[in-house]
N, C-alpha and C positions, 0 to 999 in steps of 0.2 A: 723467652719464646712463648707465643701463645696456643695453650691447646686446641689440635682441630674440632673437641668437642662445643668450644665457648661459644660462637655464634650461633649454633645451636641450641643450646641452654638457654641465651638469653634471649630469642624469639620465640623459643617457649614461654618463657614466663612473661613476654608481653603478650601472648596468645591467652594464658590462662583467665583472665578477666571476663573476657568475650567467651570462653568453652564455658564457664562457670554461668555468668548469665542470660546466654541469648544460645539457642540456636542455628545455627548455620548451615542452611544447602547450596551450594555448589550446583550448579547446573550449566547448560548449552546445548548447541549444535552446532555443527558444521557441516559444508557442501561446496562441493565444484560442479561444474557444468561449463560443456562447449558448444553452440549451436551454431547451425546453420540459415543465414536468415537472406529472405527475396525480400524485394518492398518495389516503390513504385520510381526510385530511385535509376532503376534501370530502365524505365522509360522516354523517350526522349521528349525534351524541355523541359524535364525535370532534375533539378541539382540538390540530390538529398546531401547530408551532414553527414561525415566520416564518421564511424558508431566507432566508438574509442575514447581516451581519456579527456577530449576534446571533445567542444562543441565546432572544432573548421570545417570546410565546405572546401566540396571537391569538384572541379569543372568538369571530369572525366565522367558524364555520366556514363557514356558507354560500358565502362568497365564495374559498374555498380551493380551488374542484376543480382549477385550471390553473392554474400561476405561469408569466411569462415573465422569466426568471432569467441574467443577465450577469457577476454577481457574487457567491463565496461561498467567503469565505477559509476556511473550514471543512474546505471538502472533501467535503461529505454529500451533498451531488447533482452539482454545478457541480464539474468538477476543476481548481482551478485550479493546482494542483501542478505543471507538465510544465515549469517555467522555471527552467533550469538556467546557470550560467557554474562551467567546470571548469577548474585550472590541474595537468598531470603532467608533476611532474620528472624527470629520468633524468640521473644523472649521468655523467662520460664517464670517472673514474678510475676502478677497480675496487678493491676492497678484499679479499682472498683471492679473488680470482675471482667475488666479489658485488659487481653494481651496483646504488649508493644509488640510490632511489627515493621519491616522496614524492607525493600528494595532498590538494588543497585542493579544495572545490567550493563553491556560496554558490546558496541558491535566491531568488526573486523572484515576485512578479506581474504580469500584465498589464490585471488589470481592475481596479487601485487601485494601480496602480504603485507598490506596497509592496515593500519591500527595497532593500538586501540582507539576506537574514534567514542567522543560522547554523543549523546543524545539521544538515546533511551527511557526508561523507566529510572527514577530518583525519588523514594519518597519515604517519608514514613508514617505511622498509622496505629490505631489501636480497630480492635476486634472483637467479638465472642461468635457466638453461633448465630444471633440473630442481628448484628451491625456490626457496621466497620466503618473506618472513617480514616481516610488517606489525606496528605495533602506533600507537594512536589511536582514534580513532571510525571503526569501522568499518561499512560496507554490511553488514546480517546475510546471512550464506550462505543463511540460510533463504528468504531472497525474491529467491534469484537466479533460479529459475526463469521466476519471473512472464512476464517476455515469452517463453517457449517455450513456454506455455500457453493467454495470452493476448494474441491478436493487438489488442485495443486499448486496451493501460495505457496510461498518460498521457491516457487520455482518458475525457470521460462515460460513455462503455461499458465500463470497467472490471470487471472478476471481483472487485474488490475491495471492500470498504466497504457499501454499499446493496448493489450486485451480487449477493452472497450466493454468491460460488463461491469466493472463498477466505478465510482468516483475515485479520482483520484489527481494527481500532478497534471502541469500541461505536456503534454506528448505529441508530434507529428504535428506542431504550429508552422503553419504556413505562412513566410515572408508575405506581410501583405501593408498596406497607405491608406490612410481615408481620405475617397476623392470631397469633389466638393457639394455631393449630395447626401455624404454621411454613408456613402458603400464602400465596402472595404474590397480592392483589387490588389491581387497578388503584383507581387514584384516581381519583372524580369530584369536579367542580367543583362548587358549587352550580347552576350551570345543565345541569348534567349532560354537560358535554364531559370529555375525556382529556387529558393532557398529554401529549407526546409530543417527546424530544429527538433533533434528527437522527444529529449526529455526536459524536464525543467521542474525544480522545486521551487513550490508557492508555500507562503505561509497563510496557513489554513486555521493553524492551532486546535487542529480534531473535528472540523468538520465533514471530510473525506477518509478512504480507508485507509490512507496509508500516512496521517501526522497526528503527532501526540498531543499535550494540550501541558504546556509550561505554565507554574504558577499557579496551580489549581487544588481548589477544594474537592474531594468527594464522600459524599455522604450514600449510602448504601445498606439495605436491608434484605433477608432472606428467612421464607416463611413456608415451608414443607418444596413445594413444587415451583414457587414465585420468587421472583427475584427483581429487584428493583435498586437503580443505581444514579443518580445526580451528579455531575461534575460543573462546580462552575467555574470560570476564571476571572480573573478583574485586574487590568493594567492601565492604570492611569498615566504613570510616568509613558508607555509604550500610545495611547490612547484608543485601545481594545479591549473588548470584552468577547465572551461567549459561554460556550458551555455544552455539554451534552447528557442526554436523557433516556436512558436505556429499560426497558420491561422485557421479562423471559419466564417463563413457563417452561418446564423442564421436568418429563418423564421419561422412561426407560427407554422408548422406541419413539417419541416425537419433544421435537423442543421448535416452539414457538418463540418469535422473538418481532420487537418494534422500537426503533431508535430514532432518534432526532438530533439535531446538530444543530447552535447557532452560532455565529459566529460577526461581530462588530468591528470592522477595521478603522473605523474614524478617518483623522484626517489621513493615515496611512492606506487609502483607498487606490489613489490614482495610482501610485507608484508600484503597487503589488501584483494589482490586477493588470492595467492593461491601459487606461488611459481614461478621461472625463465621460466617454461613451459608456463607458463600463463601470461605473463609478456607482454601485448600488447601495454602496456603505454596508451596508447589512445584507447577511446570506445564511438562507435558511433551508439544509437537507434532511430528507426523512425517508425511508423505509420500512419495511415488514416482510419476512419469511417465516417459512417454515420447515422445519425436514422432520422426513418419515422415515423411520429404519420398517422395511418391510419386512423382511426376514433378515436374520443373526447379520450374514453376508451383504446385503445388498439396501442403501440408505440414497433416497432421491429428495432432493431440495429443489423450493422455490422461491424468489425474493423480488420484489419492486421495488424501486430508490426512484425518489422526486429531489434530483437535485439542482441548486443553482449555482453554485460552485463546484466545478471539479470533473464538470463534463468533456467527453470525447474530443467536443469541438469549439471548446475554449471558449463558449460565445456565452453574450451577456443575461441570458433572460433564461437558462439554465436545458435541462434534456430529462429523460425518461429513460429507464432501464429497468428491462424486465429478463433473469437469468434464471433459467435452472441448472441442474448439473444431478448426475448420477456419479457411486460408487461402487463399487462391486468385488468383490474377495470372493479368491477360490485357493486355500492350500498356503502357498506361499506368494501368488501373482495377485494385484491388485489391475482392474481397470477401472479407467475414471473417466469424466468427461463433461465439460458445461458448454451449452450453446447462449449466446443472447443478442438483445435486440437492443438499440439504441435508439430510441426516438427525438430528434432532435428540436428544442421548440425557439430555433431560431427563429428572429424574426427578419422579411424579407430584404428590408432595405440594408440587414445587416449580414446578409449572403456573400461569400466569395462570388468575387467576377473571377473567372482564369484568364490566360496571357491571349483568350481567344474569344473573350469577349463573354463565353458561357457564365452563364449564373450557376454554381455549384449546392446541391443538396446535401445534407450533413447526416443521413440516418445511416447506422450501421449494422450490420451482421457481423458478428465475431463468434468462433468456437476452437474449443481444443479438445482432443482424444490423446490419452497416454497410457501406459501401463507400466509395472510397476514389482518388484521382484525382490520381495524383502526377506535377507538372510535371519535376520531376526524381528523384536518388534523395535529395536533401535536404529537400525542400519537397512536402509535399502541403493538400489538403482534404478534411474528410469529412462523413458525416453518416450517422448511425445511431441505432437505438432501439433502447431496454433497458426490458424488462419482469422484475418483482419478485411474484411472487404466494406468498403464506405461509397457511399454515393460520391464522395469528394475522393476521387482516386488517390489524389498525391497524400491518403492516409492511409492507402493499403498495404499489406507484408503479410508473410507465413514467416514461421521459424518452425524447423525441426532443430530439439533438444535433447542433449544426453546430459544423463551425469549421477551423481551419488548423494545422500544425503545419510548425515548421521548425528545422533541426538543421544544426548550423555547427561 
């Protein structure tokens, strides 16, 4: 009979090699959220997409003006992205004066207890105080800003995706045909509704704020208040390239930042993007903010993003986005809030026609307002609305959001 101690023992002693030389933290968070979400869906001739584990389409527009929504592994309204388990290595010999380092991370859900899923952060690296040097699947530099920007990523209020304040996936693509003048008109159905897809993952490889950049090198340095960081990639077999290019200035009560993103798709162009009209091959975004902690409590930011990939409205010749957002803490309540603008620099002949013949404009206003009530500094709840209003209506929605967040 085998002792109940043995299994024990002996995952100890294949434990002990790794306690002995490397360090290990453990880390995460996790979060649920329910919202409530309007869009343009409930308008009539329009046939938005069932928000669900699915991309199907529903002919009932009538019955679309309000969804009450728990679940949407998608990401297009319902964030349920924010479920994280992280493991960082540090080892404890030094190698010329650089310590090995290394990261693994694994995402999950809470509203379909799916995972563990890959594609994260993989890499490993060596360090000291003034360089470091990664290389694996890396976080893109370019979306390290996001939370100094915006005070509620990881969550339904997000600047990202539907939000319409920063770069990001295609979101609220409108069923549309190229006629034969090279203008793109929406498609009606025979009952005369729209199609309308919410979300959609593009491979960007870290151009926009929300994809990592597989296969890459990063080179990085840090010198009192500056900080500067290079990532590049190179896939020949894949036939792409790019990279990004990160600068930060960082003091007690202001941290300045300016990023750049490029990113090569070769012949993998037509098929990712959108078709021979869109076929730029090469796509180059950049940015610069900055935020201000004015006093202890209250830190207000501002950011512009010139992107050509990863805009609002999915079009070829890229848009503008200028966001700020405020913070603010009193006690244990936090309120937050970003407004912004989308400028969009389509160009005409590549405008929506609608099912009525209208030429449609692409610029947007999007904002959210939340607050925020944290039992400690690990664990809170919140609840806030996000309004989406577009000159191309069939991209509008509000969502009001609840839910909890907690970081371990």
């Amino acid at each position: 009979m085998i002792n109940s101690k043995f299994p024990i023992l002996v995952a100890t002693a294949l434990a002990l090699p790794i306690v002995t030389y490397a360090d290990i933290k453990i880390y995460g968070q996790i979060g649920a959220e329910a919202a409530s979400v309007e869009y343009a869906g409930g308008e009539a001739g329009v046939n938005r997409g069932v928000i669900s584990n699915s991309l199907s389409f529903t002919k009932d527009s009538d019955n679309m003006d309000r969804q009450t929504l728990t679940r949407d592994r998608y990401g297009s309204i319902l964030n349920d992205g924010p479920n994280l388990i992280g493991l960082d290595f540090t080892g404890k010999d030094k190698i010329q004066g650089l310590t090995p380092v290394a990261r693994y991370r694994t995402t999950f859900h809470t509203t379909n207890n799916s995972g563990f899923n890959p594609g994260l952060e993989a890499w490993v690296g060596l360090k000291n105080s003034f360089f470091q040097m990664k290389y694996g699947k890396l976080r893109g530099a370019y979306r390290n800003a996001k939370g100094l920007i915006d005070p509620w990523i990881y969550t339904s209020m997000q600047a990202r995706g539907t939000g319409g304040g920063l770069s990001s996936g295609r979101y609220n693509e409108v069923h549309w045909n190229w006629n034969e003048t090279g203008r793109r008109d929406v498609v009606a159905q025979d009952d005369g509704t729209v199609g309308i897809e919410h979300g959609r993952a593009i491979d960007t490889s870290g151009l926009i704020h929300n994809s990592d950049i597989p296969g890459a090198l990063e080179l990085g340095i840090k010198q009192g208040p500056f900080g500067a960081r290079l990532q590049i990639m190179g896939d020949d077999a894949a036939d792409k390239n790019g990279g990004n290019l990160e600068l930060k200035f960082t003091l007690p009560n202001l941290v300045v930042w300016s990023h750049a993103a490029y990113f090569d798709q070769g012949e993998n162009a037509n098929d990712l993007i959108g078709g021979a009209q869109w076929n730029n091959e090469t796509f180059f975004n950049w940015k610069a903010g900055v935020q201000y902690r004015v006093i202890t409590s209250l830190k207000l930011a501002i950011q512009y993003e010139k992107a050509e990939l990863g805009t609002f409205d999915n079009n070829p010749n890229g848009g503008q986005y200028l966001i700020t957002s405020f913070d603010y803490t009193a006690n244990s309540i936090t309120f937050a809030g970003w407004i912004s603008k989308y400028f969009s620099d389509i160009e005409e002949q590549h405008k929506l026609m609608d099912i009525d013949g209208q030429i449609l404009d692409e610029d947007v206003v999007s904002w959210t307002l939340g607050v925020k009530y944290h039992f400690n500094k690990d664990a809170h709840v919140f609840i806030g609305y996000r309004d989406t209003n577009s000159d191309n209506d069939y991209r509008d929605e509000n969502v009001v959001s609840a839910g909890m967040l907690y970081k371990f």
